[in-house]
C-alpha positions in Angstrom: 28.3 -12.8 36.7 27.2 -10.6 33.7 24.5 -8.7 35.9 27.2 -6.9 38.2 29.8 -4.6 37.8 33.2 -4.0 39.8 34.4 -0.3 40.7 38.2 0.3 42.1 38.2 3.4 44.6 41.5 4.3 44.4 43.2 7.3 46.2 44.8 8.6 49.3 41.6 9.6 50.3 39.7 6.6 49.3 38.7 5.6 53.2 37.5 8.8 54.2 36.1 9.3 51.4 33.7 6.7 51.5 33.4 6.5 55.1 31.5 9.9 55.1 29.2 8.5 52.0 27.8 4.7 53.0 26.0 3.3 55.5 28.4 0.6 56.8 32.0 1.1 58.5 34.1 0.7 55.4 37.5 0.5 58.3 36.3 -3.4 58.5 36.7 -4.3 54.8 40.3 -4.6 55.8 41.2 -7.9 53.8 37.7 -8.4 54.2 34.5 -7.8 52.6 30.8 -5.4 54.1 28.0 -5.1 52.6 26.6 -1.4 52.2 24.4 1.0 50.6 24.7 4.7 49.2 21.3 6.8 50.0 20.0 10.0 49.0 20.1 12.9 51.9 16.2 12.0 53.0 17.3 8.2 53.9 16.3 6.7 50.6 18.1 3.9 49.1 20.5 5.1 45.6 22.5 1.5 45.0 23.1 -1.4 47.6 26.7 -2.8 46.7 29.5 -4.8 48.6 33.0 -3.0 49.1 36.2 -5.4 49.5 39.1 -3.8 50.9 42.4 -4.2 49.3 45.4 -2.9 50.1 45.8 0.2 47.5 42.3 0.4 47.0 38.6 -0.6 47.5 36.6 -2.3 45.3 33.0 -2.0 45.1 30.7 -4.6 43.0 27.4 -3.3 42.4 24.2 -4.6 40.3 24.7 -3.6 36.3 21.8 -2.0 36.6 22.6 0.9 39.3 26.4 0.8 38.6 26.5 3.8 36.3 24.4 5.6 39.0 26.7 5.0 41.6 29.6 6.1 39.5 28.2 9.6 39.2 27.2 10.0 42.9 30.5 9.3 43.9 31.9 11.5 41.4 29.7 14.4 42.4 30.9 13.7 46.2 34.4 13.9 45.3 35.6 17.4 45.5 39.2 17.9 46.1 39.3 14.4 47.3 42.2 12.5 46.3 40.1 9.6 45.1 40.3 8.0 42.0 36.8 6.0 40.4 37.5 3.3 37.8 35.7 0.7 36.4 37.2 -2.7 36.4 37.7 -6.3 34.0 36.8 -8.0 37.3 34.6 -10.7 37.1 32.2 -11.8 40.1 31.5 -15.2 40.9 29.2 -16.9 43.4 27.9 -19.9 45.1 26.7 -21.9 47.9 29.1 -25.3 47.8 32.8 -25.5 48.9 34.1 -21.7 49.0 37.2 -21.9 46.1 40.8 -20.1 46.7 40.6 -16.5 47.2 36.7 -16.3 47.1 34.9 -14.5 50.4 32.1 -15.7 52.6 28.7 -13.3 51.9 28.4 -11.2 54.7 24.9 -10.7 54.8 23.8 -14.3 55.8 25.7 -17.4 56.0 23.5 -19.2 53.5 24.2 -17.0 50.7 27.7 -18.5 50.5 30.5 -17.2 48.3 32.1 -14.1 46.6 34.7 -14.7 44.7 36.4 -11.6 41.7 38.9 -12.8 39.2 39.2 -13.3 35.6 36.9 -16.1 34.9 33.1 -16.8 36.0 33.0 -20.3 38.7 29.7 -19.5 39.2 27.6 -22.3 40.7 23.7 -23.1 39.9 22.1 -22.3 43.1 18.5 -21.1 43.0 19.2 -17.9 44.4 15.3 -16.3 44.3 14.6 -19.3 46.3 17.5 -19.2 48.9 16.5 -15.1 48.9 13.0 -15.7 49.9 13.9 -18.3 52.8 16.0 -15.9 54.3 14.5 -12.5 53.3 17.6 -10.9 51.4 16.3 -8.1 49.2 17.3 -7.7 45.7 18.4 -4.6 43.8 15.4 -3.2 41.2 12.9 -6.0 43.2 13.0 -5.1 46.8 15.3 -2.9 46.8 14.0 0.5 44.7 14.4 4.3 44.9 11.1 4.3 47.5 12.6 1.8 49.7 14.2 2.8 53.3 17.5 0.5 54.3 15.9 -0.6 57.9 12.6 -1.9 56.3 14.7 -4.1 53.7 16.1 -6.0 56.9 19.5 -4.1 56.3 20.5 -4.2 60.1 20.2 -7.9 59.9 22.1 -7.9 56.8 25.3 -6.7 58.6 24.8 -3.2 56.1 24.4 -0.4 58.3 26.5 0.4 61.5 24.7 2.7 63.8 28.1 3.6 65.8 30.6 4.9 62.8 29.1 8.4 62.2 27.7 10.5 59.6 27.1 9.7 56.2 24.7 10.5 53.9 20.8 9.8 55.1 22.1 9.0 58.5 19.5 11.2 60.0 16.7 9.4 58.9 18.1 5.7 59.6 19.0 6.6 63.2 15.4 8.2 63.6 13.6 5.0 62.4 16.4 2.8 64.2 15.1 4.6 67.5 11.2 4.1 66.9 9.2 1.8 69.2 8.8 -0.5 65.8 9.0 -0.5 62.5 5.2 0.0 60.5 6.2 -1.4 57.2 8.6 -3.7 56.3 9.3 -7.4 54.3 8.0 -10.0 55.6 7.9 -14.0 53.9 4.5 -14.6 53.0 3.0 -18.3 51.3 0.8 -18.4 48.5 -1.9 -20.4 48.0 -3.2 -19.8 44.3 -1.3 -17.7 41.5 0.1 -14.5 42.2 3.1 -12.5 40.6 5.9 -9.8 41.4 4.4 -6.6 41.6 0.7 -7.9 42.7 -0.9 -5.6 45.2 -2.0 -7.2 48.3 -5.0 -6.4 49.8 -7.0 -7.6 53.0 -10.8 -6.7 53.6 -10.5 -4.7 50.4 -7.7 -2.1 51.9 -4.1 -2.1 50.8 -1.3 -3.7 52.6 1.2 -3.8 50.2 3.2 -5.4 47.3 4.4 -9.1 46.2 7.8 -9.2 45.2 10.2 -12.2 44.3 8.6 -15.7 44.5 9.7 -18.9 44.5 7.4 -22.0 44.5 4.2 -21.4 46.9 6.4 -18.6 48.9 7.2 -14.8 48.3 9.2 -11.8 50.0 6.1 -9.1 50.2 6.2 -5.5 51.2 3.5 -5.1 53.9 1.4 -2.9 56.2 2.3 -5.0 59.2 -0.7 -3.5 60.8 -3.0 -4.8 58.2 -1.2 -7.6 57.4 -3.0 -9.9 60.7 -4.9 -12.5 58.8 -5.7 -13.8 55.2 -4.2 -11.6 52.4 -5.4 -11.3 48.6 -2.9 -11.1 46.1 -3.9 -12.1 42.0 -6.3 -14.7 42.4 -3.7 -16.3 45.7 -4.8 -16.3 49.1 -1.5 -15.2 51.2 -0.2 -15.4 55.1 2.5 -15.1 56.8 4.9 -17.3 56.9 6.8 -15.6 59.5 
């Protein structure tokens, strides 16, 4: 896949190193694969990314679009570390049918199917906006943005943050809003009955409740005032409710 980009974290150091960084525990990408995100010290979401544990390094495949961002945090949070950052030739493949040699199930929901990195792109043709909205999987630079908090993208049900490994960076604020009574704002699956468009505001009884994101067909992943978000929704010229 063109739109991502693979990152070796190399280094004595390298499990400590980003153990004290991300939001998941990075000791079970043994041979394995988590899912994860880097945040700024207030609790705010930098890059989501997957890290795949291999046995003189880590590798972390991250969106295009936030990989040259998460280069430089890392680097900045190096120090004395010995840890090495290095961009790969590896190539990520995905898909939803028969999971090929060496490839690795998605850990954020079994639907999403396969990873796979080599040398070559076996990508399949799965509608990936529409398997996202069914299941409520955030995207990086559409759900997922510099405003966004990790717990109201879902990322606990998304197997991305542990809430027992320790301190990293914006752990403060994720165990504070773990802890609340409920969570105020949030994405939700909403349907659309009319023509509305990522980015649309929502609005119900002419007061905000939030933001339309991806669609697919007559459904949509919105950012909502849960609060406000109780009955018949305006978004474009669409009529929206919950579909949850």
């Amino acid at each position: 896949m063109s739109d991502r980009v693979v990152l070796s974290v190399s280094g004595t150091d390298r499990l400590e190193f980003l153990q004290g960084l991300i939001t998941n525990d990075v000791t079970r990408a043994a041979g394995s694969i988590i899912y994860a995100a880097l945040l700024t010290p207030q609790g705010k979401f930098i890059a989501d990314f997957f890290v795949i544990g291999q046995d003189d390094r880590l590798l972390v495949d991250v969106a295009q679009s936030h990989a040259a961002t998460l280069a430089q945090r890392l680097m900045m949070y190096r120090l004395r570390a010995a840890v090495q950052i290095d961009q790969t030739d590896l190539v990520v493949s995905r898909g939803t049918g028969a999971m090929p040699q060496g490839a690795m199930a998605d850990p954020r929901h079994p639907a999403l199917g396969w990873r796979r990195y080599s040398d070559s792109d076996i990508s399949d043709n799965t509608d990936w906006d529409a398997l996202r909205v069914a299941h409520l999987i955030p995207e990086t630079g559409i759900e997922l943005t510099p405003d966004t908090y990790i717990l109201e993208a879902g990322f606990e049900n998304l197997h991305g943050v542990d809430f027992r490994k320790g301190c990293y960076v914006g752990q403060e604020l994720v165990a504070r809003m773990k802890h609340k009574t409920e969570l105020r704002k949030g994405l939700a699956r909403v349907r659309i009955d009319g023509k509305a468009a990522c980015g649309d505001a929502i609005t119900s009884d002419g007061k905000d409740v939030g933001v339309l994101h991806t669609v697919s067909g007559d459904q949509a992943i919105a950012y909502l005032r849960f609060d406000r978000a109780t009955g018949p929704m305006q978004a474009g010229s669409a009529l929206l409710t919950r579909a949850d």
